[in-house]
C-alpha positions as CSV (number, residue, x, y, z in Angstrom):
1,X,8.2,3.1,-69.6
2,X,5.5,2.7,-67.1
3,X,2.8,4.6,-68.4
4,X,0.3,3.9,-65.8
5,X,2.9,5.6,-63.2
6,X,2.5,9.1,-65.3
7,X,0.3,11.5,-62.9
8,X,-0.3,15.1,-63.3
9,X,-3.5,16.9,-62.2
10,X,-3.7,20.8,-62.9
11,X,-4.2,21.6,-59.0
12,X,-3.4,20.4,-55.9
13,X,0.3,19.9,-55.0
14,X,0.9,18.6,-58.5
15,X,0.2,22.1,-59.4
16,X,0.1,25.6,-57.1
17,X,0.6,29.4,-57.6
18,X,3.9,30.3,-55.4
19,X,5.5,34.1,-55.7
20,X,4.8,36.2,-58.2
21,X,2.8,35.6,-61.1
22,X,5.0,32.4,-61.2
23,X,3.3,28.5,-61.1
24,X,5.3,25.4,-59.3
25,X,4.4,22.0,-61.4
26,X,4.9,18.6,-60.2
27,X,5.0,15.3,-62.6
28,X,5.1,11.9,-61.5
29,X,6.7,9.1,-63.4
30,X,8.2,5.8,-63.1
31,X,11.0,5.8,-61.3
32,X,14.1,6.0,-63.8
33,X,11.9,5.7,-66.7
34,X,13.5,8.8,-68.3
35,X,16.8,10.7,-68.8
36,X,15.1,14.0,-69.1
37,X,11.9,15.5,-68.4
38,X,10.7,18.9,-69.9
39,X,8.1,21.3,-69.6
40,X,6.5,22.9,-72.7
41,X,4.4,26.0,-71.3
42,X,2.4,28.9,-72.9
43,X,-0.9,31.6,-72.9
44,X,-3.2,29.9,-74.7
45,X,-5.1,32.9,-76.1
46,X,-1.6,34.3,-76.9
47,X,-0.7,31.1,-79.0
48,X,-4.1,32.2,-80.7
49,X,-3.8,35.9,-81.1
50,X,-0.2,36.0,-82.2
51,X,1.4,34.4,-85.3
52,X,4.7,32.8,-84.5
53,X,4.2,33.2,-80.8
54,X,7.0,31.8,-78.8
55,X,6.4,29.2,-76.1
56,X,8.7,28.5,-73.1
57,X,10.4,25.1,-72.9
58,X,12.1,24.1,-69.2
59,X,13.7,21.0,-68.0
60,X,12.4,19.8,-65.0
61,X,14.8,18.8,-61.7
62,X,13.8,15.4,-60.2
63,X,13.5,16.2,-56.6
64,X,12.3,13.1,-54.9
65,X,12.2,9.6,-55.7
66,X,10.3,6.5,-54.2
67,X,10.6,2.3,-54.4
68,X,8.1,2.6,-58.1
69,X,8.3,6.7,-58.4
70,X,10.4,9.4,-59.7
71,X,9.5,12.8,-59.4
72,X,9.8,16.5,-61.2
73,X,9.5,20.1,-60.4
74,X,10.0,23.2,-62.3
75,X,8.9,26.9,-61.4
76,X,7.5,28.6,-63.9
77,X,6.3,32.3,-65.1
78,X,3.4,32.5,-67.8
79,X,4.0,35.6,-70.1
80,X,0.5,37.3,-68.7
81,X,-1.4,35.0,-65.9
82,X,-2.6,32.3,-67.9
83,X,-0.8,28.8,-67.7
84,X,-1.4,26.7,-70.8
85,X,1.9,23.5,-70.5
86,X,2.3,20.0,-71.3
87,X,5.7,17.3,-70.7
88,X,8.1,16.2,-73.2
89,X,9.5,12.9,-71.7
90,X,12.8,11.7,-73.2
91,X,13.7,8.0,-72.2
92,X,16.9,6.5,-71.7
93,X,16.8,5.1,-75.5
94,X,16.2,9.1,-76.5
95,X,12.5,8.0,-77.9
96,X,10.4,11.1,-77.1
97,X,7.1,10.8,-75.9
98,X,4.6,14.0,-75.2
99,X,1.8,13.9,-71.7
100,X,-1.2,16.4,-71.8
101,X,-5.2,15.7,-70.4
102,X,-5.4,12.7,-73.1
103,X,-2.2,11.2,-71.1
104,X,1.3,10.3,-73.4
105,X,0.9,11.0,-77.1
106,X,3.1,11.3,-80.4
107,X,2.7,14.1,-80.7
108,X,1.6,17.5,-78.8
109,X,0.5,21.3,-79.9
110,X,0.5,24.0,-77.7
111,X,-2.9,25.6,-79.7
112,X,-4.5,22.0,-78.5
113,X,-7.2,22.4,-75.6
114,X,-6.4,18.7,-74.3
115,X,-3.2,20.3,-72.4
116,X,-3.1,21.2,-69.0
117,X,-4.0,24.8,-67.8
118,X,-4.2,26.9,-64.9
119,X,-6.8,29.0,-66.5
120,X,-5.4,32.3,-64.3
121,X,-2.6,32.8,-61.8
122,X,-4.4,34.8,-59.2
123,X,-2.6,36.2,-56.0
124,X,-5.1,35.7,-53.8
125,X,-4.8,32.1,-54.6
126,X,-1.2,32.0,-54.0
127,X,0.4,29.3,-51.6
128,X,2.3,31.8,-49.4
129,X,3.9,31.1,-46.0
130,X,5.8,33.4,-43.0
131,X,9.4,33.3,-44.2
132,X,10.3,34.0,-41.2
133,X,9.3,30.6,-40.2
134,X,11.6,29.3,-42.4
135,X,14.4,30.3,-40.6
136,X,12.7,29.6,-37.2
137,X,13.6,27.1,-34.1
138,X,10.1,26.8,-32.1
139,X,10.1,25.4,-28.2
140,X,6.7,24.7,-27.2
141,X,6.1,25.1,-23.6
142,X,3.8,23.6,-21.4
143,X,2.8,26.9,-18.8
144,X,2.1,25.1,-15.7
145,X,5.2,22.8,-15.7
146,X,7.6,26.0,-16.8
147,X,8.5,28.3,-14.3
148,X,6.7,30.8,-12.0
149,X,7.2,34.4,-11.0
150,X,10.3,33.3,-9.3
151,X,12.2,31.0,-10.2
152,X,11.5,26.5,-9.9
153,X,8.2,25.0,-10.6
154,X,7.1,22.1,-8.1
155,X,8.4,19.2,-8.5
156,X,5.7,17.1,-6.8
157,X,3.7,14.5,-9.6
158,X,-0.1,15.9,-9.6
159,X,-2.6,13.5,-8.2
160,X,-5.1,15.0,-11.1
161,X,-5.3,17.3,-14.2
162,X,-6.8,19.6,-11.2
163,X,-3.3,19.9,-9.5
164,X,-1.0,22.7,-10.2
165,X,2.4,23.2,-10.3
166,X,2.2,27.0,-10.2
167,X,4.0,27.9,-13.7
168,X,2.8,31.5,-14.8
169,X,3.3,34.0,-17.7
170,X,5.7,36.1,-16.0
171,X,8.0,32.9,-14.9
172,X,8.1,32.4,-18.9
173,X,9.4,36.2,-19.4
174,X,11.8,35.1,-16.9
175,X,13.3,32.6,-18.6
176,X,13.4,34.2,-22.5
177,X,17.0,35.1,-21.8
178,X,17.3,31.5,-21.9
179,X,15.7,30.6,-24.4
180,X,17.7,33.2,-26.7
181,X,21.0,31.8,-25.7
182,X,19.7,28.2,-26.7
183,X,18.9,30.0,-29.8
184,X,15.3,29.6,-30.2
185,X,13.6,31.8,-32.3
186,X,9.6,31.1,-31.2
187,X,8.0,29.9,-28.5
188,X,4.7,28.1,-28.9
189,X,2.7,28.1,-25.4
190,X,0.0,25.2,-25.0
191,X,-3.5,27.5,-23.6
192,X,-3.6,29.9,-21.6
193,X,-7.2,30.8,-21.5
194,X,-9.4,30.8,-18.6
195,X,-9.9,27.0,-17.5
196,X,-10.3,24.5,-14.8
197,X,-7.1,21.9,-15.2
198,X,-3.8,22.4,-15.3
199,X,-3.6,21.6,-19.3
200,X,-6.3,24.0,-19.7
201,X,-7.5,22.4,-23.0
202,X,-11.6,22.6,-21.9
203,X,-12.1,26.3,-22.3
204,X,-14.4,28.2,-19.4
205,X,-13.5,31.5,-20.9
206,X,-11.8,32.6,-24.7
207,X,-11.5,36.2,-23.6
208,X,-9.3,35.8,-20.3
209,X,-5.8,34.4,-19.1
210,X,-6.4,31.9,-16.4
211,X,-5.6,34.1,-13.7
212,X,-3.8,31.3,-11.9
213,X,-1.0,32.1,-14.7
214,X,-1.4,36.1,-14.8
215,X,-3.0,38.6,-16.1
216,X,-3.6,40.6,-19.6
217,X,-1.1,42.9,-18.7
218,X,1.5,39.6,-17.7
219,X,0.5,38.7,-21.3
220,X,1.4,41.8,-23.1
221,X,4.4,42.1,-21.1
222,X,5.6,38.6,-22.4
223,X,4.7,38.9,-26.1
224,X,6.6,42.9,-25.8
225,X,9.8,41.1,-24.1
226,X,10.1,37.9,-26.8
227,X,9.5,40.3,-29.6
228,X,12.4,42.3,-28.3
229,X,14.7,39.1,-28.0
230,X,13.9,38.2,-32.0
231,X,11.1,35.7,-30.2
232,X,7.9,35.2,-31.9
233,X,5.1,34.3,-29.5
234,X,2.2,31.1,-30.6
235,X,-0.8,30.8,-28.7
236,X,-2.8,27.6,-28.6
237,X,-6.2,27.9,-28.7
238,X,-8.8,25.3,-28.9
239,X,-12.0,25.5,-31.0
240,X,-13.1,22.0,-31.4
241,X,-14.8,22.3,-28.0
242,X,-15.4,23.9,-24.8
243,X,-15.3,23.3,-21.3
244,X,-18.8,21.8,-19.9
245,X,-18.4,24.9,-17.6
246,X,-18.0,27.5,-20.7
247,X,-21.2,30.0,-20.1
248,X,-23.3,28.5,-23.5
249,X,-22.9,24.9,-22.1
250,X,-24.0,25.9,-18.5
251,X,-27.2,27.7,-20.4
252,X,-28.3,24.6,-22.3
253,X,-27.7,22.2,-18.8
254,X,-29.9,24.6,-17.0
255,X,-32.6,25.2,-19.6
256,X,-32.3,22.3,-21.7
257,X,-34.3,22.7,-25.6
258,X,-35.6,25.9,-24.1
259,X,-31.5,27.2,-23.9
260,X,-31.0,29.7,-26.4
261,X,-27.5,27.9,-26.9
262,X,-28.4,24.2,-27.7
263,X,-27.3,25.3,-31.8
264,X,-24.1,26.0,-30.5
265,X,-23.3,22.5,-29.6
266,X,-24.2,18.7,-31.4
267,X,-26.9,17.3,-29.0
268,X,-28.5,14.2,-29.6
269,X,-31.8,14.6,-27.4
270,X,-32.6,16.1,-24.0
271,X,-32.4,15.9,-21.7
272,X,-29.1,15.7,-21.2
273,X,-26.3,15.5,-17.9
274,X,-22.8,15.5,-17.6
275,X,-23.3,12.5,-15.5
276,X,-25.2,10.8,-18.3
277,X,-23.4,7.2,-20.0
278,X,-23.6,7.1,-22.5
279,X,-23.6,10.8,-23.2
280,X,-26.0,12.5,-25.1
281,X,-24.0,15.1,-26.3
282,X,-21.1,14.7,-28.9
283,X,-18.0,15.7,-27.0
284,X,-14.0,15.5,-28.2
285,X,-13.1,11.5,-27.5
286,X,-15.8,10.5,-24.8
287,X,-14.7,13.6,-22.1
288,X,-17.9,14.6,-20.7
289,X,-16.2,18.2,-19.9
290,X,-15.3,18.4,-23.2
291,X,-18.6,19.1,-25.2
292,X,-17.9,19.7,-29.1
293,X,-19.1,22.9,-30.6
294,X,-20.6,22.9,-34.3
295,X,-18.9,25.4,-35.7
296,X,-21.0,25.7,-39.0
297,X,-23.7,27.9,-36.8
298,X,-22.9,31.2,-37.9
299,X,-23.4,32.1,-33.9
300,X,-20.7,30.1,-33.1
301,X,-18.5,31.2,-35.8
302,X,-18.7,34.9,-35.1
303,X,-18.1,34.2,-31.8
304,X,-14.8,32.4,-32.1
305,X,-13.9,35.1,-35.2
306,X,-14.2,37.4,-32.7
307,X,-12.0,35.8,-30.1
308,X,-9.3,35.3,-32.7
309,X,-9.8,39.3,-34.0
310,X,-9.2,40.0,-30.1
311,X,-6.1,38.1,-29.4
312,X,-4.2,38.8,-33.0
313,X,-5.3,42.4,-32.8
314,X,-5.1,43.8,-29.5
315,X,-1.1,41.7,-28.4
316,X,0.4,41.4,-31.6
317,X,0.7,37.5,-31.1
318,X,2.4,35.8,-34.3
319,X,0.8,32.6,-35.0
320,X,-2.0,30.2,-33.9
321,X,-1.4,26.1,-32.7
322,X,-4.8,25.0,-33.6
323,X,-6.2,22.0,-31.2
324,X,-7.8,18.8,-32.8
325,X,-7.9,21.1,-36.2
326,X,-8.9,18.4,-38.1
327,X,-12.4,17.6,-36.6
328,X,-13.7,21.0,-37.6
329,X,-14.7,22.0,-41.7
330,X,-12.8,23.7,-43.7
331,X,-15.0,26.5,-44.3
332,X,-14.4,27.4,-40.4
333,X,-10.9,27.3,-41.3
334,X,-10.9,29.7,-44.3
335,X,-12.5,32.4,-42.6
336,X,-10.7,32.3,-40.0
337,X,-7.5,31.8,-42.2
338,X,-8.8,35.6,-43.6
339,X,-9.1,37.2,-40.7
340,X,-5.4,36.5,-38.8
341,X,-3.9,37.2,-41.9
342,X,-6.0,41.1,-42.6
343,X,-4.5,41.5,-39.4
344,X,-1.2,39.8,-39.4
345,X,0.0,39.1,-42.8
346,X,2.9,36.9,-40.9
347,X,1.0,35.3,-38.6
348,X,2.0,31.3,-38.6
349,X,-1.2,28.6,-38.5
350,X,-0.3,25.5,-37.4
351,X,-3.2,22.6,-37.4
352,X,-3.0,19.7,-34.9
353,X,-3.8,17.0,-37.8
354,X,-1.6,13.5,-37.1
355,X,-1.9,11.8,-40.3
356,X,-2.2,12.8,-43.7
357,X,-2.9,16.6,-43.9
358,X,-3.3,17.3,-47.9
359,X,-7.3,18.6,-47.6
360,X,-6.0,21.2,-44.9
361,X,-2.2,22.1,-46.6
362,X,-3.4,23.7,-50.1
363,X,-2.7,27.5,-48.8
364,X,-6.0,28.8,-47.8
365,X,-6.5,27.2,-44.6
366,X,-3.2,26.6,-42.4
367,X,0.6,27.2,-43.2
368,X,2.0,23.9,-41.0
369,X,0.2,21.3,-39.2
370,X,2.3,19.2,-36.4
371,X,4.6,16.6,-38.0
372,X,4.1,13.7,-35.8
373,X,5.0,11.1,-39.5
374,X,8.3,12.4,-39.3
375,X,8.6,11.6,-35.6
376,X,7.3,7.7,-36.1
377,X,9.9,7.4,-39.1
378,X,12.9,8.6,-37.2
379,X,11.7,6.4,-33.8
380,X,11.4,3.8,-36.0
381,X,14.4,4.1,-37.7
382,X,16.1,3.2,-34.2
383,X,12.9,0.8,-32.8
384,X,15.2,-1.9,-32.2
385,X,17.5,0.2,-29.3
386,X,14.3,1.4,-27.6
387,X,13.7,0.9,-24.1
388,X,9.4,0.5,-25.0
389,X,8.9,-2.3,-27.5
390,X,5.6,-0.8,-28.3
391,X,8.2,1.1,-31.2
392,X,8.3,-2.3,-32.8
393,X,5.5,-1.7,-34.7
394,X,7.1,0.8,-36.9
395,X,10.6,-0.3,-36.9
396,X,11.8,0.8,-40.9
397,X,15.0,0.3,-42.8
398,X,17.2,3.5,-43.9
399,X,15.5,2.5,-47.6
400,X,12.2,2.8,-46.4
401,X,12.9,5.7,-44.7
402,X,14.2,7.2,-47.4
403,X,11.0,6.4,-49.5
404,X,8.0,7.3,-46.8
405,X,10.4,10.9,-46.4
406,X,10.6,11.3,-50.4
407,X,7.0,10.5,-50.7
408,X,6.4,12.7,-48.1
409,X,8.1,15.9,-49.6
410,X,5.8,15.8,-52.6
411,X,2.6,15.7,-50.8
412,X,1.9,19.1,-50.5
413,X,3.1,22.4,-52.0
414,X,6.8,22.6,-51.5
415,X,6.4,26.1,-49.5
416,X,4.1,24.5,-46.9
417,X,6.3,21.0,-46.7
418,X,9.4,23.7,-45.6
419,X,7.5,24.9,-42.9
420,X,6.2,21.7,-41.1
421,X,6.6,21.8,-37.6
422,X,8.9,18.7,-37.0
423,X,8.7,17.6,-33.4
424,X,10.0,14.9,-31.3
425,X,7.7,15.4,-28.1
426,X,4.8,17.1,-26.8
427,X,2.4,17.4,-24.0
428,X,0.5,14.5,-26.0
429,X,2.6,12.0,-26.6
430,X,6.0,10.4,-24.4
431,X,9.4,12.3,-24.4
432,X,12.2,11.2,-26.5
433,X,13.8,9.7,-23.5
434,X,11.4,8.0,-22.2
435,X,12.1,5.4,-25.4
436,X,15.5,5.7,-25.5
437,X,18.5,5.9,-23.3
438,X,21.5,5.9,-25.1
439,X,22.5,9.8,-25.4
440,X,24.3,9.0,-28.6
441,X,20.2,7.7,-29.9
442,X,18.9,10.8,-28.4
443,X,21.7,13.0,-30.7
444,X,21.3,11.2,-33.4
445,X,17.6,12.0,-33.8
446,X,17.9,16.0,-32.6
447,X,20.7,16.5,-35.3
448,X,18.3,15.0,-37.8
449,X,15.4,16.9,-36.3
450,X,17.8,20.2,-36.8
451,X,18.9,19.1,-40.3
452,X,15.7,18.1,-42.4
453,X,13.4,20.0,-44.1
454,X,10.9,21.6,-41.9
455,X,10.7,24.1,-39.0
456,X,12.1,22.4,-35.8
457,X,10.2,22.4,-32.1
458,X,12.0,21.6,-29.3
459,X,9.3,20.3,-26.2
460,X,10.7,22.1,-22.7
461,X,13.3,20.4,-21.1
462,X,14.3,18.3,-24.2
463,X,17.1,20.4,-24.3
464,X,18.7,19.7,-20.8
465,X,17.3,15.6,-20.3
466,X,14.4,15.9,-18.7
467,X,12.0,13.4,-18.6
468,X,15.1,10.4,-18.3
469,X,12.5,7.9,-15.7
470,X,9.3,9.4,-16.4
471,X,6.5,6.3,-17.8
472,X,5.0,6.6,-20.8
473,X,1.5,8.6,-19.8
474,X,1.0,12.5,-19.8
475,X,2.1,13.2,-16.5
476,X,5.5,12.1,-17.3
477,X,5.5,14.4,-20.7
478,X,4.7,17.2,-18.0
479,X,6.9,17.0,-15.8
480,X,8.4,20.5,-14.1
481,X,11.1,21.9,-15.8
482,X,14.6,21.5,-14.0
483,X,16.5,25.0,-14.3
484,X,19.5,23.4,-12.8
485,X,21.4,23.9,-15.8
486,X,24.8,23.0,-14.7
487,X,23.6,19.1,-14.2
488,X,22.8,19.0,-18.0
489,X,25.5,21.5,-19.8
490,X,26.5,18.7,-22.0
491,X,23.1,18.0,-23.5
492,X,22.2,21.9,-23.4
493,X,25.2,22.5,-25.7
494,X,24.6,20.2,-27.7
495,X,21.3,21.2,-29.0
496,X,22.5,24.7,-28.8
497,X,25.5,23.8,-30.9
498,X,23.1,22.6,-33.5
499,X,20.6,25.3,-33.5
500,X,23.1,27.5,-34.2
501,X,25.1,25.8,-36.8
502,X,20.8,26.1,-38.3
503,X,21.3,29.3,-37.9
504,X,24.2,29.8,-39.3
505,X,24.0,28.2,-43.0
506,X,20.8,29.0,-44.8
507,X,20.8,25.6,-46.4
508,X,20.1,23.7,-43.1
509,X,17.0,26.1,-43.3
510,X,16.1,26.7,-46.8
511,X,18.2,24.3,-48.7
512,X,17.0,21.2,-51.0
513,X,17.3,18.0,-49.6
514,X,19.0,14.9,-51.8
515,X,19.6,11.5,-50.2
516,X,23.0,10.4,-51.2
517,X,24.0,7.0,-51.4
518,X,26.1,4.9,-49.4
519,X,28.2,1.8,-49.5
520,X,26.9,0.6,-46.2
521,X,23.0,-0.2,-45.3
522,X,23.4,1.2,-41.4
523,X,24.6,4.3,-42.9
524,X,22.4,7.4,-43.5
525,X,23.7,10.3,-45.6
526,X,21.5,13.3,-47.3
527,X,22.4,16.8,-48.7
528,X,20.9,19.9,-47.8
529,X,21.6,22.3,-50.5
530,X,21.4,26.0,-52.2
531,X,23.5,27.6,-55.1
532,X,26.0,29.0,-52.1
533,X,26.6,26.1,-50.0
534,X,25.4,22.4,-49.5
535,X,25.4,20.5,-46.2
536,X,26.0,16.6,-45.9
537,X,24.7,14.6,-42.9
538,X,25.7,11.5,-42.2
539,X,24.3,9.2,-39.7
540,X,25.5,5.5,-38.6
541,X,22.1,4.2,-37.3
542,X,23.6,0.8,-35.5
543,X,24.9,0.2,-32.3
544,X,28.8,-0.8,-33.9
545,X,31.4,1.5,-35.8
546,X,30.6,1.1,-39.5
547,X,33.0,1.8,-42.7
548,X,31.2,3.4,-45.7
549,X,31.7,5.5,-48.5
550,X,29.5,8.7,-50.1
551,X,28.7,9.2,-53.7
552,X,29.6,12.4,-54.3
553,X,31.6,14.7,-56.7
554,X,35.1,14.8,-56.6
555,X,34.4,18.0,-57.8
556,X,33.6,19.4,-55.0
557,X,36.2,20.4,-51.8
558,X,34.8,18.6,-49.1
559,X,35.7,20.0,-45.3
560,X,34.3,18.4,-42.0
561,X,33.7,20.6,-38.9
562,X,36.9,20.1,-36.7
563,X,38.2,17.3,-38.3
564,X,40.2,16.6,-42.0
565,X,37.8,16.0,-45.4
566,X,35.8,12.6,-45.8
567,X,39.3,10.5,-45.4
568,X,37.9,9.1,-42.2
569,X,35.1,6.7,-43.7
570,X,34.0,5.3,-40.5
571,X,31.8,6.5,-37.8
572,X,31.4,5.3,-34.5
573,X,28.0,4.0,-32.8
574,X,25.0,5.9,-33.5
575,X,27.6,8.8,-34.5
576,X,26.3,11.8,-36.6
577,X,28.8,14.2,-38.7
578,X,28.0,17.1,-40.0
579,X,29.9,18.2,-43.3
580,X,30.2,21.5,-45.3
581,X,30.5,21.8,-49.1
582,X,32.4,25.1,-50.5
């Protein structure tokens, strides 16, 4: 027994308020250190009050497991609010030893303050996500490069972020019959505020639609059309900073310290110039045209509150895709947190944060941030086919895979971690195939994109090839969609055969995930499970056929889509199966 590997803290996502009136406790331990793993929970003033009083006792379900760490979870529901508990650890030799504040002891009493307590289970403090985000299949779209009013975007590369391709809002509305036979469920837009390049991420005015996409009323229209398709509508909206041509900027270049405005941004003297090198102002990276706003001025705060109240209130958007999130404090966050959800207790918030995204994923500030981790692991996973060596870098086994994905799934509450929007492109980084060729690759990585935890977002045109001999830079992640469907049924299908078969068993969506394990190391194999149904995945990660057999129950009748049961143990190149369990 590892002792030192023990870890437990009373908040965080080692410990969280889900439901309820019911508490979700994590435990860390070495990894196979013990055979069983209990909880001993109780009110504390209850113990105290009452002779006799009974306390609950609940073994906890190892759900993840890591090269030094094994881990436990149990749900559990305090007899009135108050959340007194400690761990009974049972090792493999069936010595018993006891964890509380002190760490492991001989001996543990439930009327002893060193325990662990959640002093009172309070709703409002309750990690709570939209469900129906759970059950969701998001395609972000980039407005420009989409479609426009009738029909084809142009095709032509943009000299400059200044150059238009023409997409509007009512060339999206266009295409949502589309998007419901692929089967998505949301569409997230990248902004469509008032702005001066075609990405539109340097904001000249929060309150209007670039009129070179539409209008308010082209808006409305859109959100009232998706919502009747069972399409939720995102909108991306970008706080960090403005445009230098945003009305407050303009007011402090003309007036300089005498601008009523020069709070509203983070200047370092005057005067100061868009011209200026190096600039005086602090901008997002080092775009002059991108001055930062400080947020923390109560000005600026209600301002943007305001513009959030507007949008949420006034066409019933669902959600918010929050730009370079994680540059801005948390108290920002909060209130703004409160006031989408007075209006829309549904209402997804999704952070851009690119790394680890714990301080912003405790349930009071967004539901989801993007999950670009994911995306390096399962690029990495097949660095060695890719067409860019830059992948090298993060080229991983199927064991260390397995451990940065187990790690991952304890690092925040569990309700969060099942909504993390899982993406394999963008309009900020390269598309899929522009690393990788081989279409069996490219399957291979959607199907696990589908199948893991997490609430899958397919980037425009993914779904039909495009972006096959674009470069690695951001106008080759733009390109403009190619609704020549017919040239790319194949693909098409084939995500739409897996969004469907999402769709279709709720423990692709909601299940549990287990790695299994094989008897070959190019062979990938997990379980996604409820009580009603399980789903295996298994995935041959080399470029040759590879024998290999599953660990699993005999118990349980084992039937593979379109084929016999698991008598065929091999699977071809870069070949993915899906399997049912009755």
């Amino acid at each position: 027994m590892k002792q030192e590997l023990i870890i437990h803290r009373s908040c965080g996502n080692y410990a969280y308020i889900v439901g309820h009136n019911e508490a979700e406790i994590l435990l860390q331990v070495g990894k196979d250190d013990f055979k069983k793993v209990e909880i001993i929970y109780f009110d504390q003033y209850l113990i105290h009050e009452i002779k006799d009083m009974e306390v609950g006792q609940k073994e906890m379900k190892e759900v993840a497991q890591t090269e030094y760490c094994s881990y436990y979870r149990v749900r559990v529901k305090p007899p009135r609010n108050r959340l007194g508990y400690y761990f009974k650890l049972t090792s493999n030799d069936g010595s018993v030893t006891f964890f509380n504040e002190m760490g492991c002891v001989e001996q543990a009493d439930s009327k002893d303050l060193k325990n662990f307590f959640i002093s009172y289970l309070n709703q409002e403090d309750c990690v709570q996500v939209p469900e129906w985000a759970k059950d969701g299949v998001c395609y972000q779209i980039f407005p420009d490069s989409f479609s426009t009013d009738d029909g084809k975007v142009s095709s032509k590369t943009p000299e400059s972020q200044y150059e238009l391709r023409g997409g509007t809002l009512k060339g999206i509305t266009k295409r949502l019959d589309y998007l419901k036979d692929l089967g998505i469920t949301a569409i997230y837009t990248t902004p469509i505020f008032k702005a001066n390049t075609s990405h539109r991420y340097e904001t000249v005015d929060y309150m209007e639609i670039d009129p070179r996409l539409g209008t308010k009323e082209d808006f409305k229209t859109l959100v009232d059309c998706a919502h009747q398709r069972g399409i939720k509508v995102i909108l991306d909206a970008v706080f960090n900073h403005t445009s230098s041509h945003f009305f407050a900027f303009e007011d402090v270049l003309e007036n300089q310290e005498k601008s009523i405005y020069k709070e509203w941004y983070y200047i370092n003297e005057f005067p100061i110039s868009r011209k200026d090198y190096p600039l005086k102002y602090e901008t997002f990276a080092s775009v002059a045209d991108m001055p930062k706003l400080n947020t923390h001025n109560s000005e600026v705060e209600e301002y943007l509150l305001d513009v959030v109240a507007y949008w949420t209130k006034n066409f019933n958007i669902d959600g918010w895709r929050l730009d370079v999130a994680n540059e801005i404090g948390l108290t920002f966050w909060r209130k703004f947190r409160e006031i989408v959800k007075q209006i829309n207790p549904e209402a997804i918030i999704i952070g851009e944060s690119w790394n680890d995204s714990y301080r912003y994923l405790q349930g009071d500030t967004f539901d989801s941030v993007m999950n670009y981790p994911l995306r390096t692991w399962l690029f990495g996973l097949l660095a060695k086919y890719s067409l860019d060596r830059s992948l090298d870098q993060y080229q991983i086994d199927i064991i260390k895979f397995q451990n940065k994905y187990e790690e991952f799934t304890i690092r925040y509450p569990k309700p969060i971690f099942d909504v993390l929007l899982n993406l394999m492109g963008s309009h900020d980084v390269p598309r899929i195939r522009t690393y990788f060729e081989d279409e069996r690759i490219i399957h291979l990585i959607t199907a696990m994109q589908l199948t893991l935890s997490g609430f899958p977002c397919i980037y425009y045109g993914d779904e039909i090839g495009l972006g096959k001999i674009t470069n690695c830079n951001l106008e080759g992640n733009r390109v403009a969609m190619c609704w020549d469907k017919e040239q790319n049924i194949e693909v098409f299908n084939y995500y739409k055969h897996l969004i469907q078969l999402r769709h279709e068993h709720v423990a692709l969506r909601r299940g549990d995930l287990e790695f299994l394990e094989t008897t070959n190391s190019s062979v990938l194999a997990y379980k996604k499970y409820t009580k009603k149904e399980a789903i295996i995945v298994i995935a041959n990660v080399s470029d040759r056929r590879e024998k290999y057999v599953i660990e699993e129950s005999s118990e349980t009748q084992v039937q593979l889509y379109g084929e016999t049961p698991l008598d065929k143990t091999y699977l071809e190149a870069f070949e993915v199966k899906i399997i049912k369990i009755y």
